[in-house]
N, C-alpha and C positions, 0 to 999 in steps of 0.2 A: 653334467660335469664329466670330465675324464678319469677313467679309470686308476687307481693308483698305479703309480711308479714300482714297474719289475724290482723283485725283493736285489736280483742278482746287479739290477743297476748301481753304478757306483758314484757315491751321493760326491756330485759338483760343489768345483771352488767357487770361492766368489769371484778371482778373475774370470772359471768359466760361466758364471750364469751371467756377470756383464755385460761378456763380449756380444752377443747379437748384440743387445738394447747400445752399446755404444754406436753398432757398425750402423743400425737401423737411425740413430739420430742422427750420425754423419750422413746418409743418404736420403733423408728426410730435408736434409738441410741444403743439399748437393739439387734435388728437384725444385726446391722451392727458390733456389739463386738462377739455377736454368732453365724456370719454365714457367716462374712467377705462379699468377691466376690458375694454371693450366696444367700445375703438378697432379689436382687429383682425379686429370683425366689420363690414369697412364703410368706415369714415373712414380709416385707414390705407391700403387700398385706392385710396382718392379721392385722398388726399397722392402716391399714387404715382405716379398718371396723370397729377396736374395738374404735378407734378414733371418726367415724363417729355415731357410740353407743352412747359413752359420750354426742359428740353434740345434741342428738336425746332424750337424757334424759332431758339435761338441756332446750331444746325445749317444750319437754311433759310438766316440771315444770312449764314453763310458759304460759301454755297455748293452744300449738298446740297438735294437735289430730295426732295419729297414721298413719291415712288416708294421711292426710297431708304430714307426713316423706316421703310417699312410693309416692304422688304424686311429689315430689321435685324431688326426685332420679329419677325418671321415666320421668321427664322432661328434666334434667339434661344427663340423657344417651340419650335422643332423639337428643340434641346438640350434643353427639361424636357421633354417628350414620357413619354420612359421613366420619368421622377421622379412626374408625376403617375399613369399606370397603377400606381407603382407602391403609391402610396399612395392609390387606389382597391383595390387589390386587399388593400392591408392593413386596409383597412376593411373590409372582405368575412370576412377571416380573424378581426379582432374579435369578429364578430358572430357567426360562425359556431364560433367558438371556446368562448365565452361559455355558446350553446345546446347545444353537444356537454359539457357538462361536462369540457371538455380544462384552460383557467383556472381555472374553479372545484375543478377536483383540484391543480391548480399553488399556487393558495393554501393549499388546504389540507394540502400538506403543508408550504411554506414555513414556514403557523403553527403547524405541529410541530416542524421544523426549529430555526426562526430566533429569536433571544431579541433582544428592543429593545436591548438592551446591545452587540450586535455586530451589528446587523441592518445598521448604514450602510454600514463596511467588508465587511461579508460581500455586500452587494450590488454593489457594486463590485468586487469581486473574482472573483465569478461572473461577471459581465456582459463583463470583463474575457477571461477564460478562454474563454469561448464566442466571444466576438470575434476573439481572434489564430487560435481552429481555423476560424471560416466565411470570417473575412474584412469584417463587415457591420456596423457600427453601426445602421444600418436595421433589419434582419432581429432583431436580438437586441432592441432597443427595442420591436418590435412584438409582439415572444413574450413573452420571458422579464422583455422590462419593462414589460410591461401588468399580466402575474400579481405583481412585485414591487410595482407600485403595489398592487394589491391587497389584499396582505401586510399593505405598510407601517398602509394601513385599518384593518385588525383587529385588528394591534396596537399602534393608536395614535400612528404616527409620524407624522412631517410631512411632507406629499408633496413639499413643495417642495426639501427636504434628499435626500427619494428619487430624485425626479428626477434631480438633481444628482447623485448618488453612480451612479448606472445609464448618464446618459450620462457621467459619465466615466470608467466601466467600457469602455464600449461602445465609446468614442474611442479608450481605449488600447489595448484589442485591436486594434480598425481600424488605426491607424497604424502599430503593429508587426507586424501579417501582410502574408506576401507574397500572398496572397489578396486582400487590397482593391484596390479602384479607385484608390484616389486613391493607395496605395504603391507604386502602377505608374506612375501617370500622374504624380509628383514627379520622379523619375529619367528616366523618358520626357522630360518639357520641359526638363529640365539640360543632358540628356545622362551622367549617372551611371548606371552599374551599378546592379542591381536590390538587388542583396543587399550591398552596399559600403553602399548608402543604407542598406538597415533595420539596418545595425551601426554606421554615423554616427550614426543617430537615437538610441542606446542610451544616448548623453553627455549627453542635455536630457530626454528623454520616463521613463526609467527612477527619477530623481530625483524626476520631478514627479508620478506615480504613487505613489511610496513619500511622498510630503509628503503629499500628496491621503490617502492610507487613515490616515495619522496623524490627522488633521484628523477624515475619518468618525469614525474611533474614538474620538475624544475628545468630538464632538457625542454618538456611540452611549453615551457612559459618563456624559453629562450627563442623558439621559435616564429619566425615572420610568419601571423594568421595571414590566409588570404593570397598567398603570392603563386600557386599554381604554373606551371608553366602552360605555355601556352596548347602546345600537345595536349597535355593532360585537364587542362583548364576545361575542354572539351569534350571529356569523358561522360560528363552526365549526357550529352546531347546526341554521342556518339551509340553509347549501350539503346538509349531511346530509340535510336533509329536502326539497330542493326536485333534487338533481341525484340522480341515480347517478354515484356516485365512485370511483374504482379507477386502477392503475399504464396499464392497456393505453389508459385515454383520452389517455395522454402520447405515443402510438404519432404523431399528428399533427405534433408536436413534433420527436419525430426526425425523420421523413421530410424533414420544411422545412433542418433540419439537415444530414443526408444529404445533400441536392440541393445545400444551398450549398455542402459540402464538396466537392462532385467539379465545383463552378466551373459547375451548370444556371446559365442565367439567371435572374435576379432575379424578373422578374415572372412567370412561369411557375411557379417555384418556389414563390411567395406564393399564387397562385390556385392551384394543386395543393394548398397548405394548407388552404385558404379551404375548396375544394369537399371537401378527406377530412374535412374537422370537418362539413360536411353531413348527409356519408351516415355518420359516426360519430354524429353529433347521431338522425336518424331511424333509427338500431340502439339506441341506449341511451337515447337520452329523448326516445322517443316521444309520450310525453302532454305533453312541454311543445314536441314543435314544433306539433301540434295546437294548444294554446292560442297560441301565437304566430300562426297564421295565420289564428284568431279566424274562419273560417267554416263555422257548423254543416251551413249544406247541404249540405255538400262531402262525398264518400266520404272513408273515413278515410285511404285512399291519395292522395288530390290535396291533402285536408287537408296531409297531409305534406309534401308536394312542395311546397305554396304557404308552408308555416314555412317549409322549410329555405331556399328562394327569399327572403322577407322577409329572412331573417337576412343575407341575401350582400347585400340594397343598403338595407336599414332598419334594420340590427341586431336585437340583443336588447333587451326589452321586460319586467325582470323583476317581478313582483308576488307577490313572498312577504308580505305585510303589514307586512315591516321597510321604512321609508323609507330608512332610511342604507341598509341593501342593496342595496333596490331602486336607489339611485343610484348606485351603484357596479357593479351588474352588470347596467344601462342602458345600454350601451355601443355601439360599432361600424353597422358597415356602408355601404356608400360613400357614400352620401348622407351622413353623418358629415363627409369629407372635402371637401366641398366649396368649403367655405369657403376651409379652406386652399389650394384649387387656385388659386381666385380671387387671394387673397395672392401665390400664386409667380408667377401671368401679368402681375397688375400690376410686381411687381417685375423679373422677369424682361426687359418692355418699357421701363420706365427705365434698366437698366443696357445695354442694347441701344441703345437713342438716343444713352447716356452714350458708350459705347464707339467706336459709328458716325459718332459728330458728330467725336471727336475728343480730346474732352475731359477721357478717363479718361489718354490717354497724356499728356495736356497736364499734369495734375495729377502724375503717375508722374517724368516726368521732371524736373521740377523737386525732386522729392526726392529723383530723385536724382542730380541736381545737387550737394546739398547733402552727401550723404555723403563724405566724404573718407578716413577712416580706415576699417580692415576692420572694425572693431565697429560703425560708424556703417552701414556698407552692410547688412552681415545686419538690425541694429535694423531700417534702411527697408524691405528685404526684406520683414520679420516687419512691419512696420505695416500695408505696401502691402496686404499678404494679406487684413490686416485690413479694410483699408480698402475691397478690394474686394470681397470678400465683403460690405460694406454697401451697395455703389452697386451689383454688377453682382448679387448675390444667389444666389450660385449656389457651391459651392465648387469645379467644375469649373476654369469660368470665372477666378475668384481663384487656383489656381494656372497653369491654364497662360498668362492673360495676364500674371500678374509673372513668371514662367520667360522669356516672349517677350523682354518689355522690360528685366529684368537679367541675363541670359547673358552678353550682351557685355560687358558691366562686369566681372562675376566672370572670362570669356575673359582682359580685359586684363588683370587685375590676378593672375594664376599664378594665382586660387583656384581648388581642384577642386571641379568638379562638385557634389561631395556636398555642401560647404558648401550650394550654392543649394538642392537637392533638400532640405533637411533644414531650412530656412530657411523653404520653399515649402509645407509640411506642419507646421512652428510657426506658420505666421502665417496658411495657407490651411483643412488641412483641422480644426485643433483649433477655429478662435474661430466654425466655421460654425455651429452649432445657439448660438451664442452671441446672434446677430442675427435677432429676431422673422421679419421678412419674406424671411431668407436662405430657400430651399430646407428645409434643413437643420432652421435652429429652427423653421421652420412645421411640419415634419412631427415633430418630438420634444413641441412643445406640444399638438397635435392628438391623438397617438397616447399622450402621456403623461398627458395629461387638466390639464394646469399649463401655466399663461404662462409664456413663456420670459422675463418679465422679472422672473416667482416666483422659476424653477427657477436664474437667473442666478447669486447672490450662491455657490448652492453647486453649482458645478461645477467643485469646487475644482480639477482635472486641467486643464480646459482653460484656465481661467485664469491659474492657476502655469506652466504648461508656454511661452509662450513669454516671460515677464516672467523664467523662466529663462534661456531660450535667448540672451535679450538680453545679462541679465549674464554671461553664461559668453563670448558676442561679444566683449564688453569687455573681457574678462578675458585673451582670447584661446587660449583653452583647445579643445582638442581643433580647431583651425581647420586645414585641410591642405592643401597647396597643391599642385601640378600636379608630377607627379615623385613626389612621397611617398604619397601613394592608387594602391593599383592600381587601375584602371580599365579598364571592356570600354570597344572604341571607341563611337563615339559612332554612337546609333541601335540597342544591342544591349539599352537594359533594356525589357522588359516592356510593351507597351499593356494597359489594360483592354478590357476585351470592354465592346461596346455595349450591353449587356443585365447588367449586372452590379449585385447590391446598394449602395446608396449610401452616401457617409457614410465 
């Protein structure tokens, strides 16, 4: 987090802590009428900075020194630091995935497995499953939801429903393991117990899971089984003929799993994927890292060494003579990811200016100000989440600065702990891949191959899950207050490790 706000700075209006977030949604809105699809390669980018401008002006006015701006941002990118390696190195493992035939076996047996009729909820259910054993919304997006996009391809689904049903797979795991980052770092900024929180959380998140698979199911049972196009119709025939296929190329797969089970770091774990689909890729398909490094004069050993190289920062490069394939298993590697990198440093330094000037608490408190009643504070809670996960972009950030600034409120008013922690994970870590430019939705649009303002409309989990949580505030249901929670003292749940999968 950012250092507090200079004593000599002088604490902003509401019209000034607005004005960016107003100017930033008029130019949000301005890219997205002029450039449709293609705003967030670029113009969204530009809205950010000229956003984070504003902020940095109305900071100067008050007070804060130039020096100051550039120390915020330079703190604030030290926080994504690990987010971007780590979606460089999940671009590495695309690509090198792709070439090892590890995906191309994961589709193919998906489309033995999986029938259009159940494919929505059985993806979600999976992704779900994998999630609560590693811990990672990340990690499972980048594997097992690359190959389900894949799936969805061939037999015809809509990736944009896919998306949606994988991360809200992936969320709900994430938020109910004691594995995650952020199931640690909710209770950590409370002060709630680790495992008190993820059985708090069981009253809003277990509901909206179980709505969420009804919902797939029901899109799943709307859907024409069997209609494939004709392209794609071809995909089992085509993988057959261009990869070597078999159970042991999933051997990468575990290992990424393994590692994240016994709590390796994140990005070590990913590039440890990345590089065994390499040397997996140059044992079993040899003749296409050859053609990927496309140079004859090369001994057939450096040949090799310069594909499997390509595939770790260019990706895969596929030319079976099917285009739809070929576009599909066109994929990965870190230069891939770059764009999105750009996405999260712009955002990243507007929410940094936002936070430094003043202005994020400036807007925080006045709402909550306004809450009066305990359903009225959790709702602010769960907005605030929301809220900052759109200006500060980061889902770190969004929960532990509204942990900071609502404690004391929940402190005064007997609620326990868990309320906030459970509040702070409805409003922080669900609605993050919800927002283009958060961290979060840059790295699930990026690696899921879908806008996040596609994948939006069906993500059904994370959007149900805190418009629950709300009503059940109101309702005042399962709400506990200090005396009736056991509770460890405070400072005994859980940090995450600095190096942990995200999400």
């Amino acid at each position: 987090m950012n250092e507090p706000v200079q004593r000599s700075l002088r604490a902003p209006s509401m019209l000034q802590a607005l004005t960016p977030l107003a100017f930033l949604v008029v130019l949000l809105a301005l890219s997205v009428y002029l450039f449709a699809d293609d705003s967030s390669y670029g113009p969204n980018q530009i809205a950010l900075l000229l956003a984070g401008g504003v902020a940095a002006i109305v900071g100067i006015r008050n007070g804060m020194r130039w020096e100051e701006v550039q120390e915020a941002i330079a703190r604030s990118l030290a926080m994504a630091t690990t987010a971007i390696f780590i979606l460089l190195a999940v671009g590495a493992l695309i690509g090198t995935w792709i070439l090892s035939g590890t995906v191309p076996t994961m589709i193919h047996y998906g489309l033995m497995l999986l029938h259009p009729s159940f494919f929505y909820p059985a993806a979600c259910l999976i992704c779900a499953i994998v999630a609560v054993t590693i811990g990672s919304s990340w990690t499972v997006a980048g594997t097992l939801g690359v190959a389900l996009m894949g799936v969805a391809q061939g037999l015809d689904m809509n990736p944009a429903i896919t998306a949606g049903a994988v991360i809200s797979g992936a969320y709900f795991g994430d938020k109910m393991s004691p594995l995650s980052d952020t199931t640690n770092l909710a209770p950590a900024a409370s002060g709630a117990e680790l495992f008190s929180h993820v059985r708090h959380m069981v009253w809003t998140t277990f509901p909206s899971i179980g709505i969420a698979l009804v919902l797939f199911t029901i899109v799943g049972l709307r859907a024409t089984p069997g209609e494939a196009t004709d392209a794609f119709g071809e995909l089992p025939q085509v993988l057959a003929s261009q990869f070597t296929l078999g159970w042991y190329l999933l051997i990468p797969l575990a290992v990424v799993f393994g590692l994240a089970i016994k709590r390796f770091p994140a990005y070590p774990t990913i590039l440890i994927g990345a590089l065994l689909g390499a040397v997996f890729a140059v044992v079993f398909q040899p003749d296409l890292v050859v053609a990927l490094a496309g140079r004859d004069e090369l001994s057939r050993p450096l040949a090799m060494l310069a594909g499997a190289w390509t595939a770790l920062f260019q990706g895969y490069a596929a030319d079976t003579g099917n285009e739809a394939v070929d576009s599909l298993l066109s994929r990965g590697g870190m230069v891939s990811m770059l764009n999105t990198i750009w996405l999260i440093v712009c955002a990243m330094s507007f929410g940094a200016i936002m936070e430094a000037a003043g202005l994020l608490e400036r807007i925080i408190r006045s709402v909550l100000k306004a809450a009066k009643s305990t359903g009225s504070l959790i709702a602010a809670t769960i907005g605030t989440g929301v809220g900052a996960n759109v200006v500060a972009a980061d889902q770190y950030m969004s929960i532990v600065l509204t942990g900071r600034l609502f404690k004391p409120e929940y402190d005064k008013r007997g609620l326990a702990p868990v309320n906030l922690s459970r509040a702070l994970e409805d409003g922080g870590t669900i609605t993050s891949p919800l927002i283009p430019w958060n961290t979060c939705g840059a790295y699930m649009a990026a690696t899921l191959g879908v806008a996040t303002l596609d994948y939006l409309p069906y993500v059904f989990f994370n959007l149900i899950n805190p418009l629950l949580a709300i009503v059940l505030a109101y309702l005042g249901f399962r709400i506990l207050r200090n005396g009736v929670a056991t509770l460890a003292a405070s400072g005994s749940a859980s940090t995450p490790a600095n190096d942990t999968p995200r999400g």
